[in-house]
ZABALUM-380069 format. One line per 5 residues: for each residue x, y, z of C-alpha. Coordinates in Angstrom, 3 decimals. Example, Ala and Ser with C-alpha at 12.3 -4.5 7.8 and 13.67 -1.06 7.14 Angstrom:
% residues 2
12.300 -4.500 7.800 | 13.670 -1.060 7.140
***
This chain:
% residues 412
-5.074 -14.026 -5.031 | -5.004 -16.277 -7.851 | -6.168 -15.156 -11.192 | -9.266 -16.421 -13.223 | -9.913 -16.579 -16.886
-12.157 -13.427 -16.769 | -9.752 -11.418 -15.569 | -7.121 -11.885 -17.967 | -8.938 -9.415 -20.794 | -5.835 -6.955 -22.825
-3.408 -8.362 -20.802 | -0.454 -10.060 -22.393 | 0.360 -13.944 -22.052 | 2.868 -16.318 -21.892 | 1.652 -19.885 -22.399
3.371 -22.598 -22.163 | 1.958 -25.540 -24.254 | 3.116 -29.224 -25.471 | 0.484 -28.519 -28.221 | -1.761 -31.800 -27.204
-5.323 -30.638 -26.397 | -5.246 -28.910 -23.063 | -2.712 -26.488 -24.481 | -5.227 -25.482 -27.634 | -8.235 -25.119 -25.167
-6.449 -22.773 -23.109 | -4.722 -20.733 -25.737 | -8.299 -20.800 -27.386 | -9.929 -19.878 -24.589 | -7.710 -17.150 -23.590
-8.099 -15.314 -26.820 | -11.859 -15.556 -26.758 | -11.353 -14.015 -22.926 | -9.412 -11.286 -24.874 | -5.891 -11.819 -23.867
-3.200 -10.972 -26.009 | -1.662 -14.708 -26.194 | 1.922 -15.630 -27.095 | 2.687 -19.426 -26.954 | 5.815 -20.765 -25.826
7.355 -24.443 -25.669 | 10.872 -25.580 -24.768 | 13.187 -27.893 -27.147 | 14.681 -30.531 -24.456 | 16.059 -32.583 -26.125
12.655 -34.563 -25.815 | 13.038 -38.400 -26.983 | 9.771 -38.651 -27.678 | 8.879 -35.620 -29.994 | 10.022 -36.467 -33.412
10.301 -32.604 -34.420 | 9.725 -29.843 -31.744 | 8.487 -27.797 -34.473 | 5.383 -29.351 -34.964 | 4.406 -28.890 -31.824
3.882 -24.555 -33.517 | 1.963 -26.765 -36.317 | -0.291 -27.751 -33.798 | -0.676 -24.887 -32.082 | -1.115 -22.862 -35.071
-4.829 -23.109 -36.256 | -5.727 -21.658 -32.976 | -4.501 -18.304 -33.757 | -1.452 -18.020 -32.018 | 2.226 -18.016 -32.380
4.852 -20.402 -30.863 | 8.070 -19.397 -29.972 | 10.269 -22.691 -29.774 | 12.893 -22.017 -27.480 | 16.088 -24.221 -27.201
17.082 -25.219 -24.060 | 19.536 -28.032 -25.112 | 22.769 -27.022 -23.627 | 21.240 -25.973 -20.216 | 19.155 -29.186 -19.863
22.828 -30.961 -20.692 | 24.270 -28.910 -18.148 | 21.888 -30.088 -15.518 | 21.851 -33.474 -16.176 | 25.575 -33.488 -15.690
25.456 -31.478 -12.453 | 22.434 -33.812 -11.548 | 25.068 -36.535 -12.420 | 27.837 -35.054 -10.344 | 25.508 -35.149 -7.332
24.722 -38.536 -7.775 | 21.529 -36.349 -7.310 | 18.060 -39.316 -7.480 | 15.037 -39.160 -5.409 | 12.376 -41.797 -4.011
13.308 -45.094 -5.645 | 16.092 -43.892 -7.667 | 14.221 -41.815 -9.491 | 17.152 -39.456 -11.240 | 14.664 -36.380 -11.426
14.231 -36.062 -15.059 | 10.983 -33.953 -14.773 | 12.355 -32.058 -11.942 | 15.612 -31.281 -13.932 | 13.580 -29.981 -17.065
11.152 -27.716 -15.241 | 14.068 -26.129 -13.601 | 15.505 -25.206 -17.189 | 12.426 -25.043 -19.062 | 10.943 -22.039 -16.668
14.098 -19.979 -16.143 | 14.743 -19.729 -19.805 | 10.970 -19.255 -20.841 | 10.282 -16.699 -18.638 | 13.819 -14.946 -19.875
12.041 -15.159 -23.206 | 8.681 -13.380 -22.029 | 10.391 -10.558 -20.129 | 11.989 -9.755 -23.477 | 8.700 -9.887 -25.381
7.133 -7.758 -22.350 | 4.694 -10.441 -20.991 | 3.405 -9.648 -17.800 | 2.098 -13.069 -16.604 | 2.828 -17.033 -17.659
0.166 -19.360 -18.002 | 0.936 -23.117 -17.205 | -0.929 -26.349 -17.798 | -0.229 -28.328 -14.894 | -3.272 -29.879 -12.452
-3.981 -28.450 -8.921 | -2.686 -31.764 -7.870 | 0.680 -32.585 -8.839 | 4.783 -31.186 -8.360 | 4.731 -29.595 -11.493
2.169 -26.223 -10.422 | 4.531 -25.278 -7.767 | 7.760 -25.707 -9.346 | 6.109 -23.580 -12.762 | 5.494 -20.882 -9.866
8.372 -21.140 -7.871 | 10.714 -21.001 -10.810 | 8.562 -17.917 -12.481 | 8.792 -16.011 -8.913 | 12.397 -16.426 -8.453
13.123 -14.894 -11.759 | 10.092 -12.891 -12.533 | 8.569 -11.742 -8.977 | 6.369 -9.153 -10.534 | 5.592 -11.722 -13.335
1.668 -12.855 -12.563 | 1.015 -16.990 -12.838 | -2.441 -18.145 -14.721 | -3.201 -21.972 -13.430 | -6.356 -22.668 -15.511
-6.842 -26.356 -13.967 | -7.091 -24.327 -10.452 | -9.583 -22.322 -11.925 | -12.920 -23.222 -10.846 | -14.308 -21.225 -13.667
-12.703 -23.066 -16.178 | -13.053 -25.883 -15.008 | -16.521 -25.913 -14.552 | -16.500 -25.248 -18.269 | -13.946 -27.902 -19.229
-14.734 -31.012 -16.757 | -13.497 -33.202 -19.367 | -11.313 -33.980 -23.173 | -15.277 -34.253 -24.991 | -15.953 -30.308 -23.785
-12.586 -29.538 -24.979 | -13.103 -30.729 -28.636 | -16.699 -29.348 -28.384 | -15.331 -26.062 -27.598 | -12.422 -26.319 -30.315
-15.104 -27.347 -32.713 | -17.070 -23.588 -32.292 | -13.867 -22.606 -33.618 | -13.300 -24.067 -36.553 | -10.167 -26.464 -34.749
-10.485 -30.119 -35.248 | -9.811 -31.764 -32.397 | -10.682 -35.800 -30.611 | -10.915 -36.727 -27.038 | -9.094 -39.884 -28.148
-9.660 -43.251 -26.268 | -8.715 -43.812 -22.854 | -4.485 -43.789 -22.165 | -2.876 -46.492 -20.252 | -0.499 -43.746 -19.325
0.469 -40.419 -19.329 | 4.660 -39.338 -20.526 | 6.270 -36.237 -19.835 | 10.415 -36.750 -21.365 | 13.662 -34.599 -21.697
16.785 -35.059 -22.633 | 17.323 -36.541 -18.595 | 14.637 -39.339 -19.557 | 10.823 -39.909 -19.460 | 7.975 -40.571 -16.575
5.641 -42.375 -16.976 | 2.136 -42.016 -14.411 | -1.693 -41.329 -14.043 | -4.422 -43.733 -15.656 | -4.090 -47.491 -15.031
-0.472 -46.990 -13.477 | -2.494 -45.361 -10.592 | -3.613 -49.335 -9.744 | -0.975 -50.849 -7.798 | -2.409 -54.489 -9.092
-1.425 -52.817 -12.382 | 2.257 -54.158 -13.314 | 4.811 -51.901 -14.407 | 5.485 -53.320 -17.979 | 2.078 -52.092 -19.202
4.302 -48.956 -19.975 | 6.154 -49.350 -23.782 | 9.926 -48.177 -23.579 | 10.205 -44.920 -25.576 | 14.096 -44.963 -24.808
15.276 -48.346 -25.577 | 13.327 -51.464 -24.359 | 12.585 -53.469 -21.428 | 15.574 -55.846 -20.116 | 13.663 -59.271 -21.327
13.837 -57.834 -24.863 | 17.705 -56.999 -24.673 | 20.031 -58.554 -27.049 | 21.260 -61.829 -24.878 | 24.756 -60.836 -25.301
26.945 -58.364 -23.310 | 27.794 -54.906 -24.477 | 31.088 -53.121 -23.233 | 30.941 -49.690 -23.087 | 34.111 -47.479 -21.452
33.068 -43.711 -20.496 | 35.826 -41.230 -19.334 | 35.597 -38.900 -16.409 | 37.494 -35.757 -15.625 | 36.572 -34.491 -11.963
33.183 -35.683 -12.168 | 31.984 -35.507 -15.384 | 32.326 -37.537 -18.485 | 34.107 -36.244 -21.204 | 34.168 -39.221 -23.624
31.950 -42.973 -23.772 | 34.182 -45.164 -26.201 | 37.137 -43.476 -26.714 | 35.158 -40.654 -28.538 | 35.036 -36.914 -27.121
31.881 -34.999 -27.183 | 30.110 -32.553 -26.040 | 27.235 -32.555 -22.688 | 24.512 -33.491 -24.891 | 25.637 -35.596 -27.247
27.315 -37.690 -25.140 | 24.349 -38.103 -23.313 | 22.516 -38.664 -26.588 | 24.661 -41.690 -27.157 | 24.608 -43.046 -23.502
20.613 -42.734 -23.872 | 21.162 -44.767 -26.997 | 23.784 -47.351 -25.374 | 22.112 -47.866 -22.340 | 18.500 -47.990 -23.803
19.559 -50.665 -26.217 | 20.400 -53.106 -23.237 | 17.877 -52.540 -20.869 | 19.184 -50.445 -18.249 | 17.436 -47.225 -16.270
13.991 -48.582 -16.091 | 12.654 -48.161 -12.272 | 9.596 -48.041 -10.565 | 8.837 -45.706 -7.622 | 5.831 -44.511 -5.195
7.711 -41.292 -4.347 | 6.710 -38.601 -2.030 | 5.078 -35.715 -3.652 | 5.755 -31.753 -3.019 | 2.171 -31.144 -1.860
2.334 -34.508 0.958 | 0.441 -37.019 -1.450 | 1.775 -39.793 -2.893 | 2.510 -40.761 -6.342 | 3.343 -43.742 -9.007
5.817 -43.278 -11.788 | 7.555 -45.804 -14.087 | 10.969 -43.780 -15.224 | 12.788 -44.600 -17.940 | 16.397 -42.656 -17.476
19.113 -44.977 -19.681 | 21.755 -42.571 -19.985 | 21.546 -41.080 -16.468 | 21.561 -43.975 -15.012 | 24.698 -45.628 -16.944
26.449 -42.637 -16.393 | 25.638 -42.173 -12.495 | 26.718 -46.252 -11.965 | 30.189 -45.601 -13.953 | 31.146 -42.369 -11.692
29.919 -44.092 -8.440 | 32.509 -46.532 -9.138 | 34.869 -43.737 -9.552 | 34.078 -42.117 -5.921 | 34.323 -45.375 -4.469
37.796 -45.438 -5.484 | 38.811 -41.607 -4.493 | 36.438 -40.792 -1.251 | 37.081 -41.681 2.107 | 35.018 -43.028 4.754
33.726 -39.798 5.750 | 33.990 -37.811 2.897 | 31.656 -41.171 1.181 | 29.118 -40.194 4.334 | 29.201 -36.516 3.766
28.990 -36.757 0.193 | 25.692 -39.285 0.499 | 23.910 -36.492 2.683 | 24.269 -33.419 0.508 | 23.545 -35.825 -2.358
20.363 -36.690 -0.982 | 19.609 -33.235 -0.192 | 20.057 -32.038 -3.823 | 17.878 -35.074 -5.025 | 15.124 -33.809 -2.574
15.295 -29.719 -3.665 | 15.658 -30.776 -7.320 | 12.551 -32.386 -6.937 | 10.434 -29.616 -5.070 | 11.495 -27.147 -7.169
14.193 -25.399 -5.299 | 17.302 -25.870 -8.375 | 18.703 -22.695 -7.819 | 18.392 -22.061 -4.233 | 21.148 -20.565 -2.616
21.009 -23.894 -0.288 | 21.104 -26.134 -3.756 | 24.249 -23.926 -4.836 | 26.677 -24.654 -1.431 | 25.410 -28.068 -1.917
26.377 -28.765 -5.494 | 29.527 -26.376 -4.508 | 30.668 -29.101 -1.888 | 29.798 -32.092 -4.199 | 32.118 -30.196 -6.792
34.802 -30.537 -4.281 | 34.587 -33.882 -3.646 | 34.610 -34.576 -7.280 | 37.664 -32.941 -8.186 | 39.458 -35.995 -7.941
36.987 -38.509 -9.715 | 38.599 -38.549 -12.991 | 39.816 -41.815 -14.503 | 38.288 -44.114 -17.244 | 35.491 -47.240 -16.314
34.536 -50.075 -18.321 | 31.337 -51.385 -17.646 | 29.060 -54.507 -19.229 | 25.459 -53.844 -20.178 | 23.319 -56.958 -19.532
19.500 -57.312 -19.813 | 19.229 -54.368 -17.913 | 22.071 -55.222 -15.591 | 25.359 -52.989 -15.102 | 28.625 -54.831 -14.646
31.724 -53.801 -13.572 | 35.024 -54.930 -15.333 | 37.767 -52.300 -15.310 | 39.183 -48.799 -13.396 | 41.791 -46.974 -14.634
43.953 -44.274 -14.923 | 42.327 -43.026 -11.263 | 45.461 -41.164 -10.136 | 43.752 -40.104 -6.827 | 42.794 -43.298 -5.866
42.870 -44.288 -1.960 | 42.770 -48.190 -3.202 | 45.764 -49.719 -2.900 | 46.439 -53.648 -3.747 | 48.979 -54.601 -0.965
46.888 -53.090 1.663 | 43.972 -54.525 0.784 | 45.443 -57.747 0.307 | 44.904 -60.697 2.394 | 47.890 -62.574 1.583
51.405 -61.521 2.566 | 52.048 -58.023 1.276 | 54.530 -54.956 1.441 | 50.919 -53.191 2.577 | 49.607 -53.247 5.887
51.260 -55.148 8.576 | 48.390 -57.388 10.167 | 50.346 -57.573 13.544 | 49.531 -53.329 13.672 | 45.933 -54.494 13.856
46.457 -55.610 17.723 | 46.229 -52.341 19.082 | 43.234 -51.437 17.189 | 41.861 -54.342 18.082 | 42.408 -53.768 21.543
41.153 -49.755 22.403 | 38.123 -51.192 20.261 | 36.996 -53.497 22.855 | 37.631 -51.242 25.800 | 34.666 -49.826 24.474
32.633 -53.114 23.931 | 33.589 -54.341 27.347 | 32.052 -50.776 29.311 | 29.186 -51.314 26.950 | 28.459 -54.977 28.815
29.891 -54.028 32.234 | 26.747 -50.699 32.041 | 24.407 -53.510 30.845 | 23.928 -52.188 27.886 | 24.251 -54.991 25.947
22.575 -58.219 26.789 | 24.308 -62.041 26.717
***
């Protein structure tokens, strides 16, 4: 049965808040319920939070404390693994919400186990992904661990049908607070990149440059001038962009930075929720996508035929349990563990131009495992294949062509 607000009195909860105005009216409204509240909020690396300590400065005049936790070096690690798997969903969307509930619940809810919290309260609607992955996520690591949803409460709201009750409310309270005007938009970023949705993006006569780049800028408003950038891979993850080591987040730091500048990772997608309804996002994913293009380049070189099929279905099956919330599934784990395998020999160096949000190839090297080789591919006399082999081939493949028109199979 799923909790309500009145039932919460003397117990003690987690809440996890972004510290915009749904997160004070809860944690508000909690307290005046009588719950023993104890705020949480999760430093990902979030492009579009100038300091993730305000977000305890705005959390503050309602009573409560925030505990900020850092989830940098996960949300780095998934993004990489994410990478790895050449892991995107509907319309090449490269999961960036999906990655960052994944890290943001398992390490919260590590945090309110400590502090002896007996139940997490989340923020996110009774209509969208991001209810059952906070629940999913809190189960598998918490089962005894209760979930508050107060937008599935029908007490709450009833008492909260809108932003102008909220600041009403805050206002008893001392806590000033304004509905704002209308958004074009709503954002939700990470480290992995931002989505964009809701408001006028629901409108599919509403174009999708209404949305302002938070990551770099859209590819008409790119410098008119190519940008090389070379990124080094060692089995399937990149270890350097420009000749320059770094660690899993910073290099994607810089690749955010690189990529934004030109243009690139901006896509558009009506994607297939969790719950069977569809939904519109803009995404804005620079660094995931740069880095995703230059390592397909480098399976291209190393996987064969079948292993390139095999590898394309268990990609698409992360991309899709990502998504609903299934990260650390057992299933999710042999996947990534076969992926890993097929990676093992993607290591080499790519070069890459960035175009007005265009990715061009120029240069592979140092791909020791690589099945390409010039004299067989090469159409003019070679020490490679011998053409005259080809007859044979040629020959037991239309054995099969010629049954298929004999059975009538095929029509003239």
């Amino acid at each position: 049965m799923a909790l309500t607000v009145n039932e919460l009195k003397g117990r003690r909860i987690g809440v996890c808040v972004s510290g915009g105005l749904d997160s004070k009216t809860i944690a508000m409204r909690l307290r005046q319920a009588g719950a023993d509240v104890l705020c949480f909020t999760a430093d990902l690396g979030q492009p579009d939070e100038k300091d993730i300590r305000d977000v305890a400065k705005k959390m503050a005049p309602c009573g409560v404390e925030t505990v900020i936790v850092d989830c940098r070096r996960e949300m780095a690690e998934a993004c990489f693994r994410t990478i790895l798997a050449e892991a995107t969903y509907d319309g090449g969307y490269w999961n960036s919400t999906g990655i960052g509930r994944a890290v943001t619940v398992k390490k919260l809810v590590g945090e309110m186990k400590r502090r002896g919290i007996a139940v997490l309260a989340h923020g996110a609607t009774g209509r969208g992904n991001d209810q059952m992955r906070f629940e999913r996520y809190t189960h598998q690591f918490a089962p005894k661990m209760a979930v508050y949803a107060p937008w599935r409460d029908a007490a709450l709201l009833s008492e909260f049908p809108g932003r102008t009750q909220m600041c009403e409310f805050l206002a008893k309270h001392g806590i000033v607070a304004f509905p704002g005007g209308k958004k074009r938009y709503s954002t939700d970023g990470n480290l992995a990149g931002l989505s964009h949705e809701a408001e006028d993006l629901e409108s599919l006569e509403t174009a999708m440059t209404i949305v302002e780049p938070t990551m770099g800028v859209w590819p008409m408003k790119a410098p008119a001038k190519v940008e090389s950038v070379a990124i080094d891979f060692v089995k399937g993850r990149a270890v350097a962009i420009n000749g320059e080591k770094l660690a899993p987040f910073d290099l994607l730091v810089a690749a955010n930075r690189i990529a934004g500048r030109n243009g690139i990772g901006l896509s558009h997608a009506l994607e297939n929720r969790i719950i069977g309804t569809k939904s519109r996002g803009v995404y804005e994913a620079p660094g995931m996508t740069l880095l995703g293009q230059a390592l397909r380049y480098v399976y291209q070189a190393v996987l064969d035929k079948r292993a390139t099929t095999m590898f394309g279905e268990l990609s698409r099956f992360v991309g899709v349990q990502i998504y609903e919330g299934r990260y650390y599934d057992l299933a999710t784990e042999a996947a990534f563990a076969a992926l890993e395998t097929y990676a093992k020999h993607a290591s080499g160096t790519v070069e890459l131009g960035l175009y007005k949000g265009n990715i061009l190839f120029q240069s592979l090297t140092g791909v020791k495992a690589s099945l390409y080789f010039e004299a067989d591919a090469s159409m003019e006399a070679s020490d490679g294949l011998n053409p005259v082999s080809s007859q044979g081939f040629a020959e037991i493949q239309s054995v099969e062509a010629r049954s298929m028109a004999k059975a009538g199979q095929v029509k003239a």
